[in-house]
VOGU-3710 file (C-alpha; in Angstrom, 3 decimals, decimal comma):
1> xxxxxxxxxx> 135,457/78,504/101,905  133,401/79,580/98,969  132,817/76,297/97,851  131,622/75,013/101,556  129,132/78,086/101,861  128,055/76,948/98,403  127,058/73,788/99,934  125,292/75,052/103,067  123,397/77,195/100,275  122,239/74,257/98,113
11> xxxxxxxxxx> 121,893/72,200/101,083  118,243/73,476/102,711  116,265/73,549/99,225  117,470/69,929/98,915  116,527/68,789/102,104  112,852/70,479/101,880  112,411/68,999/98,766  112,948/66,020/99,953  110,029/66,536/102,507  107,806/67,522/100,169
21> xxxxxxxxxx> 108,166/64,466/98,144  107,599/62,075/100,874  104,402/64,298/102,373  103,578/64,292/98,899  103,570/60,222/98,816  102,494/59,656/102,029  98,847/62,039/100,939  98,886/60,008/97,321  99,525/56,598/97,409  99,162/56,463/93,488
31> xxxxxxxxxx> 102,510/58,468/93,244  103,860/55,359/94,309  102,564/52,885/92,809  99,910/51,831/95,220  95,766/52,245/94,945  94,587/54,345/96,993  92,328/52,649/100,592  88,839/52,742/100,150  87,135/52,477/102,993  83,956/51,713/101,653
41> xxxxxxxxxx> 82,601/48,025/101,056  82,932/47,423/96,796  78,687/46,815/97,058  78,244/50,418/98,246  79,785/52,161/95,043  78,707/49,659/92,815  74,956/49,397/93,630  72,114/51,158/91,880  71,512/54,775/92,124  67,645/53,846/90,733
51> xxxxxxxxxx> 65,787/50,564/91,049  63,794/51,673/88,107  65,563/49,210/85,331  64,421/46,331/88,028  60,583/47,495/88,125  60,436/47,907/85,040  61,227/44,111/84,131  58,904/43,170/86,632  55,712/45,447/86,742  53,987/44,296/83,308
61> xxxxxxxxxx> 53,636/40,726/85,275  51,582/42,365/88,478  48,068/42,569/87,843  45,511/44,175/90,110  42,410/41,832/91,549  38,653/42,684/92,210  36,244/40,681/93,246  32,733/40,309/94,124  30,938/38,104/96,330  26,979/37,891/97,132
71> xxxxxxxxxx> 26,424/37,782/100,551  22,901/38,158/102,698  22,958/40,880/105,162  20,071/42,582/107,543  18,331/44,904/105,654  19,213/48,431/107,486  16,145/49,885/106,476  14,461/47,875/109,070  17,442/47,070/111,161  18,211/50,874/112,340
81> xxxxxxxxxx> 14,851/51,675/112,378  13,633/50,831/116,267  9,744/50,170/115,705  10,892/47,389/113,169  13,336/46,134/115,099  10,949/45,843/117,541  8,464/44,421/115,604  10,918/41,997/113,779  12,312/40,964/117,424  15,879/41,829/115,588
91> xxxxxxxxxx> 16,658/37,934/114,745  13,507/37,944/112,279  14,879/41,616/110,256  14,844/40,752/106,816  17,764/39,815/105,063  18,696/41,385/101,580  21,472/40,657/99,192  24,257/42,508/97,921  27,607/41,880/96,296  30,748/42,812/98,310
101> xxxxxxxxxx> 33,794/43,691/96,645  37,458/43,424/97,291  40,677/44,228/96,214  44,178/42,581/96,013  47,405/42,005/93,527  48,470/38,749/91,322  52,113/38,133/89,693  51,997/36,356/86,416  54,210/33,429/86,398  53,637/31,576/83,453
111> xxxxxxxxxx> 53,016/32,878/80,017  50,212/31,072/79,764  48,495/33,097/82,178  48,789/31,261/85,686  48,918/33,764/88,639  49,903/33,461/91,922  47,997/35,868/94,568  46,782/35,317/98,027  43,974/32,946/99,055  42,199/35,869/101,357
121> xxxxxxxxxx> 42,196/38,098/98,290  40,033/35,553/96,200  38,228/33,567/98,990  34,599/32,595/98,308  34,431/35,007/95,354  31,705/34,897/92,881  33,664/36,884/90,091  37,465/38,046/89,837  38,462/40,442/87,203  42,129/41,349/86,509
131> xxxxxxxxxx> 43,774/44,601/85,361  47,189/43,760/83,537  49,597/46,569/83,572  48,872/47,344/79,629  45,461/48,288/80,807  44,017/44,738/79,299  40,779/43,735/81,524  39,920/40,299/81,737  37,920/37,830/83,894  39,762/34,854/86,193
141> xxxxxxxxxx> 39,322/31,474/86,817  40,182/29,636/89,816  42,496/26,847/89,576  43,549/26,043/92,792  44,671/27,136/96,829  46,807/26,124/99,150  44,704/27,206/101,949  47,730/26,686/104,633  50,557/29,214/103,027  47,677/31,240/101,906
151> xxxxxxxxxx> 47,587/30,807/98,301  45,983/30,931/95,000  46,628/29,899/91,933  44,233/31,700/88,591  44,521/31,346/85,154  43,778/34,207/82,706  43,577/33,740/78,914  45,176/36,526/76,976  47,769/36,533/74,300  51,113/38,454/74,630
161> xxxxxxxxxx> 51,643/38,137/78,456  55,016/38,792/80,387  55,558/36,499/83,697  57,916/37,868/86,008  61,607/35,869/86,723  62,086/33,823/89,438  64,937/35,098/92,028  66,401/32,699/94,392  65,392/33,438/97,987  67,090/30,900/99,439
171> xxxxxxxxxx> 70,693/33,734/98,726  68,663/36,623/100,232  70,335/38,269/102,983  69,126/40,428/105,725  69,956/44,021/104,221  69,137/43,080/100,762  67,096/45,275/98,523  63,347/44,515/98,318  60,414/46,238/95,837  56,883/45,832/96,350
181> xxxxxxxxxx> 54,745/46,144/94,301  51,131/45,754/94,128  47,714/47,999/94,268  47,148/49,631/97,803  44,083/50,925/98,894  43,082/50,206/95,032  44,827/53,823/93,740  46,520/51,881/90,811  50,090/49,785/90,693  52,708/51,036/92,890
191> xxxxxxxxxx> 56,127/50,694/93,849  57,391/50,476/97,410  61,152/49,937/98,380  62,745/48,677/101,638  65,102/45,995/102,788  65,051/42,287/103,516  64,492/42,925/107,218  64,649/39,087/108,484  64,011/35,900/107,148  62,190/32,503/108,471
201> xxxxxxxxxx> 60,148/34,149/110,200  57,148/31,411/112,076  54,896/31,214/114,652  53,152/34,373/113,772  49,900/32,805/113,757  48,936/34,345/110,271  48,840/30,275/108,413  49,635/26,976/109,343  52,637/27,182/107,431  55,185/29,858/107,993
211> xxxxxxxxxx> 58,187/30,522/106,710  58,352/34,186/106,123  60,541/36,425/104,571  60,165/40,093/106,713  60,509/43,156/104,713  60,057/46,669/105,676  58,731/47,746/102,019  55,390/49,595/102,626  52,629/47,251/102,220  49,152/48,093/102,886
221> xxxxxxxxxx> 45,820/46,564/102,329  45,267/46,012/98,389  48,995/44,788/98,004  48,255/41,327/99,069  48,889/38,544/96,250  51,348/41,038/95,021  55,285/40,806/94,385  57,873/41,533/96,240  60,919/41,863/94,117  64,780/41,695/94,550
231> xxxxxxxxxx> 67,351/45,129/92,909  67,413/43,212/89,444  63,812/42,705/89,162  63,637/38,746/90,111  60,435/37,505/92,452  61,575/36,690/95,648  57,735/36,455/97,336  54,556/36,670/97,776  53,118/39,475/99,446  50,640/37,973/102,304
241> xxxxxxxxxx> 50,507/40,061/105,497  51,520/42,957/107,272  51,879/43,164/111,680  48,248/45,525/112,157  48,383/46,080/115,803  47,872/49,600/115,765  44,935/50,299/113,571  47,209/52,104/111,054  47,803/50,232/107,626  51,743/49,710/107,109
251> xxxxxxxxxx> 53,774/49,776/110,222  56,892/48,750/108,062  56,680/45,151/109,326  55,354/42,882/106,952  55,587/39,539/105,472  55,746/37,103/102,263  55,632/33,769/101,129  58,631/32,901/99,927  58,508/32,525/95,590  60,094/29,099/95,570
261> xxxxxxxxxx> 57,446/27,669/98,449  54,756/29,670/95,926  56,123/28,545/92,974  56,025/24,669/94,473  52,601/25,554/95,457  51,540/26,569/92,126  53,230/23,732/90,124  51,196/20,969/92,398  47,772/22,412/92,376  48,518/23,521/88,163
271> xxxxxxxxxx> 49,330/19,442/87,888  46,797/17,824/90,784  44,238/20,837/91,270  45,331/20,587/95,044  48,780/20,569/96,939  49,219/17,081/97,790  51,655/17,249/100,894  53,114/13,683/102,269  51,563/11,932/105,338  53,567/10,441/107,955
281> xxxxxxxxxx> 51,181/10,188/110,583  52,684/11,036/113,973  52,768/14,108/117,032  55,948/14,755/118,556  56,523/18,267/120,899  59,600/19,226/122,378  61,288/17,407/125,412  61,049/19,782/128,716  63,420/19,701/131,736  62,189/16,725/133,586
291> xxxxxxxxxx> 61,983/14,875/129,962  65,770/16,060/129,427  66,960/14,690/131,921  65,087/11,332/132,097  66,562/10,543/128,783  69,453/12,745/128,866  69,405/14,257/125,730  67,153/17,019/123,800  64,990/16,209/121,091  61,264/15,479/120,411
301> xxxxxxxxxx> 59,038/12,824/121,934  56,945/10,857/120,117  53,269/11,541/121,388  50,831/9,660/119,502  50,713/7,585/116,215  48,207/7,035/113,911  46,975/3,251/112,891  47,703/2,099/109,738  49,740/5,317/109,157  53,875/5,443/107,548
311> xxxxxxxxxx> 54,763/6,451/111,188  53,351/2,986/112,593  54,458/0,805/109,254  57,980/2,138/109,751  57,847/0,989/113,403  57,949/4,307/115,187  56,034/4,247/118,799  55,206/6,354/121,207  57,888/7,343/123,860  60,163/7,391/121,206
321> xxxxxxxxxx> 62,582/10,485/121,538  63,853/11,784/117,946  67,017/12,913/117,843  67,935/13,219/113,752  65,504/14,047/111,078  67,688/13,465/107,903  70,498/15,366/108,539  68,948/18,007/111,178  70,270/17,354/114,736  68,320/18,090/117,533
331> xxxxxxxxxx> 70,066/16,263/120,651  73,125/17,958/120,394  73,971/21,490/122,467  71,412/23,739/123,116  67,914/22,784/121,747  67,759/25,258/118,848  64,258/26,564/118,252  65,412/26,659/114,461  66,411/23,093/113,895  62,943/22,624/115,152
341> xxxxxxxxxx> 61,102/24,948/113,035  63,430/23,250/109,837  61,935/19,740/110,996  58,476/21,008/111,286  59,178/22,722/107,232  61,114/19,511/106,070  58,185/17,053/107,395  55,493/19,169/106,554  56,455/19,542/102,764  57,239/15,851/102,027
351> xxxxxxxxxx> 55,666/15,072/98,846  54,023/11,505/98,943  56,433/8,685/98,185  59,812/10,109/99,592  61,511/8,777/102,492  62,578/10,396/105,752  65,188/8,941/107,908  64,305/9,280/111,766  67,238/8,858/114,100  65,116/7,944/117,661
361> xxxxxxxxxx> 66,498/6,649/121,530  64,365/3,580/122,499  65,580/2,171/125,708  68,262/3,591/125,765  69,560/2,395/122,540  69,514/4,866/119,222  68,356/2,632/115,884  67,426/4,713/112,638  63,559/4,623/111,183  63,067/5,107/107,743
371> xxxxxxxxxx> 59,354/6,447/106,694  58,163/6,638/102,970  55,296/9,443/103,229  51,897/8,548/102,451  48,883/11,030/101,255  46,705/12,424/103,920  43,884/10,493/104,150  41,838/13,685/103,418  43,554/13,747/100,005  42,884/11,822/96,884
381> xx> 44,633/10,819/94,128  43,825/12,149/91,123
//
């Protein structure tokens, strides 16, 4: 008897203990044997608490821009005053001239001293000065534009210089890190942080050639020709143009060139003086409905060809419907806007001498084209 109350005794200690120890598991996994769940992704305890490691690689390569321009204006001593306006009939006031200054942002690329900036920052300018980080002052020379992606290419001559590194934009994501940096409103260099917000963005209207990358990094009038930056410090753009609808300066939409378009830019004009962009020398637009289903597929028809152009030596006509450029489909599924925005980039940057491959329906029969691209006939070789 004493020996069963004994075990009744010893019996409810035991059995709590035993509770504890699996509570006491269950709450930390590491007791047996097993990491702990983290429910956070590995990027969000492994990023940067500060970005300043990444400016600081990259800010002794942005330089701030100014430049003057003469330009002939009405001379407001007779233009506000009504008796001479009067007397001058307004059309006859007198002009006067005076030199009108801007502002903008470069990124040194090459050590020695090319810098990419914005065409709009350095257009018809008389003299362009640059400010390097160091404080170093020095005037510019212009090498070169590429009027349609809105760039410029000058060339400083100073010893000791530090050109930024080259990220790769074509492995940005939407949600990646992006710096800007540049000179806004002309208050000095300055460092703006946001996100990749979207990317390929076209049609916009802003240049002939679009293929954005959308940031929401303040950007305001003065960072133009500036960089915009990745979280280790590598260019990933050009800093172009921000959405102004509402009068205000940055509306945290804005846009840039992407660095490897720039960077293709700059090695052409550096090497020709110009970008020299392949010719093909054709018009196609976009099937609608009634074209659809006339040749019962999607694609784009051929509108017009140019004598003596690739296009014609090739044999493409008109009426032909294009179906394959290279490897992009467009007459399968739904006509994606995309696939024709790539074939509008791919033909558009052909560099003279490579060949295109042009999948087309002709009668009702599909036969492949091949092009070699020509120059533009506005172009020279030089």
């Amino acid at each position: 008897m004493n020996f069963k109350r004994l075990l009744q005794f010893a019996a409810w200690p035991t059995a709590a203990g035993v509770i504890i120890a699996l509570l006491a598991m269950l709450v930390f996994p590491q007791l047996r044997g097993q990491q702990p769940i983290n429910t956070m992704p590995n990027n969000a305890i492994s990023g940067p608490y500060s970005y300043a490691d990444a400016v600081s690689r990259a800010a002794p390569a942005v330089v701030n821009i100014y430049t003057a321009k003469k330009v002939l204006e009405r001379d407001p001593r007779y233009y506000n005053n009504p008796y001479f306006r009067q007397l001058f009939n307004n059309s006859n006031v007198p002009l006067q001239e005076r030199m009108q200054r801007t502002l903008g942002s470069g990124v040194i690329v090459d050590s020695s001293g090319l810098i990419l900036t914005n065409n709009h920052v350095i257009n018809g300018a008389d003299k362009i000065q640059v400010l390097l980080n160091d404080g170093r002052y020095t005037s510019a020379e212009l090498v070169g534009i590429d009027s349609e992606n809105d760039l410029a290419v000058l060339k400083i001559t100073l010893e000791n210089l530090l050109p930024i590194s080259l990220g790769q934009p074509n492995n940005l994501r939407v949600g990646d890190i992006a710096l800007a940096i540049g000179n806004p409103f002309g208050v000095g260099q300055s460092v703006s942080q946001g996100i990749v917000s979207a990317l390929g963005r076209w049609g916009l209207g802003i240049n002939s050639r679009e293929n954005f990358i959308q940031t929401d990094a303040a950007i305001n009038p003065g960072n133009s020709g500036g960089a915009l930056i990745d979280a280790r410090g590598n260019l990933i753009g050009i800093n172009t143009a921000i959405l102004d609808e509402t009068g205000a300066a940055s509306v945290g939409i804005s846009f840039a060139v992407p660095a490897d378009i720039a960077m293709n830019s700059l090695k052409q004009i550096a090497e020709f003086g110009e970008v020299q962009r392949g010719w093909l020398g054709f018009t196609a637009a976009p099937l609608n409905d009634k074209g659809i289903k006339l040749f019962g597929t999607l694609g784009l028809i051929v509108t017009g060809v140019e004598d003596g152009s690739p296009a014609e030596s090739a044999g493409l006509v008109r009426e032909d419907v294009i179906i394959k450029v290279n490897d992009i489909s467009l007459g399968e599924g739904v006509f994606p806007e995309r696939n024709y925005h790539a074939v509008q980039n791919l033909v558009g940057n052909l560099k003279p001498g490579s060949t295109i491959t042009l999948k087309v329906l002709r009668a009702g029969k599909t036969q492949d084209i091949k092009a070699v691209a020509g120059i533009r006939p506005t172009q020279t070789k030089t």
